[in-house]
C-alpha positions as CSV (number, residue, x, y, z in Angstrom):
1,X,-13.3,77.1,-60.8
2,X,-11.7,80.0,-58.6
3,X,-12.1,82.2,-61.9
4,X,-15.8,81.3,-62.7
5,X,-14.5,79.0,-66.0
6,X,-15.9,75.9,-64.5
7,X,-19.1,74.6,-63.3
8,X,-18.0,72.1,-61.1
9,X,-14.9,70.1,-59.9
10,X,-13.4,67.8,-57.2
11,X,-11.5,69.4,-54.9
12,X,-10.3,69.6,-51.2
13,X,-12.4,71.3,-48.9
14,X,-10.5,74.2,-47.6
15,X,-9.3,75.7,-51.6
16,X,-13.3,76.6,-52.9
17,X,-14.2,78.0,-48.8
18,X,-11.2,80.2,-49.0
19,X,-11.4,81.5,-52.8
20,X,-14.9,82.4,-51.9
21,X,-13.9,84.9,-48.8
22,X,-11.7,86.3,-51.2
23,X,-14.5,86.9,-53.5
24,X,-14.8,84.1,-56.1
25,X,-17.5,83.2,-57.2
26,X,-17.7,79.7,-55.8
27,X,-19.3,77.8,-52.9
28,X,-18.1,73.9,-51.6
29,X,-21.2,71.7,-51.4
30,X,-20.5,68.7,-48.3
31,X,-22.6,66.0,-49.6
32,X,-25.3,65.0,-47.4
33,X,-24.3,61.3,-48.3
34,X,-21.2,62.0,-46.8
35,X,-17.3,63.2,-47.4
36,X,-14.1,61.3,-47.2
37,X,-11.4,62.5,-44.6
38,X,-8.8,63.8,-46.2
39,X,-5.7,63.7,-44.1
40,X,-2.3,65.8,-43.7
41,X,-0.5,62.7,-43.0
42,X,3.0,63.0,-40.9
43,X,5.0,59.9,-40.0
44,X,8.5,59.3,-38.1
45,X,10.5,57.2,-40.5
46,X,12.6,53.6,-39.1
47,X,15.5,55.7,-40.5
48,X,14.9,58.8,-38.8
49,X,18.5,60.4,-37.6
50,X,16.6,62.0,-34.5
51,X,13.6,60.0,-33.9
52,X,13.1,62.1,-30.3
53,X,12.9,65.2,-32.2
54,X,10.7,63.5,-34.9
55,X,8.0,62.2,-31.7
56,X,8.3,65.8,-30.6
57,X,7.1,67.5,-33.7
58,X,4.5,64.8,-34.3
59,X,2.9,65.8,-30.4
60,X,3.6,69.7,-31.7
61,X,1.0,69.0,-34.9
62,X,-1.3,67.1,-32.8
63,X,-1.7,69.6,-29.5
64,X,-4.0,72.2,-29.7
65,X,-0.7,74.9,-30.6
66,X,-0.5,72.6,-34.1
67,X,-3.9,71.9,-34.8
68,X,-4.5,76.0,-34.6
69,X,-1.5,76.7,-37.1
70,X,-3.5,73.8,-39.4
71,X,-6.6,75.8,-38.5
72,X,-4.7,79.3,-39.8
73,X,-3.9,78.2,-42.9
74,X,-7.5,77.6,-43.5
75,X,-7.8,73.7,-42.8
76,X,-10.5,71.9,-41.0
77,X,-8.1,71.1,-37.4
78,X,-8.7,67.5,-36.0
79,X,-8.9,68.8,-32.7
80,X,-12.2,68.6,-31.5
81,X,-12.2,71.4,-29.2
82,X,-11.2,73.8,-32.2
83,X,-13.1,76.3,-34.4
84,X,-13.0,75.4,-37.9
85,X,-11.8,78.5,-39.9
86,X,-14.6,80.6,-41.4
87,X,-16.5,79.3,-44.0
88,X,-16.6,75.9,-42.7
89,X,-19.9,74.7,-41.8
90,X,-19.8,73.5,-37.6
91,X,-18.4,70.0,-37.4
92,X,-20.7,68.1,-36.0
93,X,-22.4,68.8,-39.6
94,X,-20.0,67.2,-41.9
95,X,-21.0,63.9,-42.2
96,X,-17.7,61.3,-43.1
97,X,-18.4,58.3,-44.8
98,X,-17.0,54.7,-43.3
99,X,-13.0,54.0,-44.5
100,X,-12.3,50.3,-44.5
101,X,-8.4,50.4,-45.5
102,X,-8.5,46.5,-47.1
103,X,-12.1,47.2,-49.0
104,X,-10.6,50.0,-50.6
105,X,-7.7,48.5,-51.1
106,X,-9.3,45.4,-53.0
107,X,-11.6,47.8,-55.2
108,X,-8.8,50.2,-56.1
109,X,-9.3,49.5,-59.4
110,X,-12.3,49.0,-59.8
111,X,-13.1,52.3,-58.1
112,X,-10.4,53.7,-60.2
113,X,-12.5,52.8,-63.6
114,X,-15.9,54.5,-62.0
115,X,-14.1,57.6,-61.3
116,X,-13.4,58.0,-64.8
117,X,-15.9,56.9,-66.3
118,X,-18.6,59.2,-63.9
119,X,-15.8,62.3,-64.1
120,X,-15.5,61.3,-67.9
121,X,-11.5,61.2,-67.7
């Protein structure tokens, strides 16, 4: 899409807003029905050798200091208090849509067959 050879695609946020202050010839659309969160997940594993240095990091990624290294690499930060990087409409304008872990878990499939099907493959 970056390149112009596509219409339209799915794709995370941050990739199309950043392409286009570099001069592609894209924009990202946030439905006004609504966007799922996409997350940067982190965890401290059961087996972790240094779980004290693991609950460290994990406070380092969620303090404001993180969240503004998430924020220079051009994603949206989770910290409220934080500008979202250029190109990034203000938050309190991207609508999310409602996550309920065990419906989506039970329509996995079934959501699974609709993607295709609407994204033809």
């Amino acid at each position: 899409m970056a390149g112009g050879e596509k219409l339209c695609g799915f794709v995370v946020d941050f990739l199309p807003i950043r392409e286009k202050l570099n001069g592609a010839p894209v924009a990202f659309v946030f439905p006004r029905e609504g966007v799922s969160a996409v997350t940067e997940p982190a965890a401290i594993l059961s087996t972790a050798q240094n779980p004290e240095a693991a609950k460290a990091f994990i406070d380092f990624l969620l303090s404001p200091e993180g969240q503004q290294l998430a924020a220079d690499q051009g994603y949206l930060p989770a910290h409220p208090d934080l500008t979202p990087p250029e190109g990034f409409p203000p938050r309190d304008e991207i609508r999310l849509i409602a996550f309920d872990p065990a419906t989506a878990l039970e329509n996995d499939q079934a959501n699974k067959e609709r993607f295709v099907e609407i994204s033809g493959g």
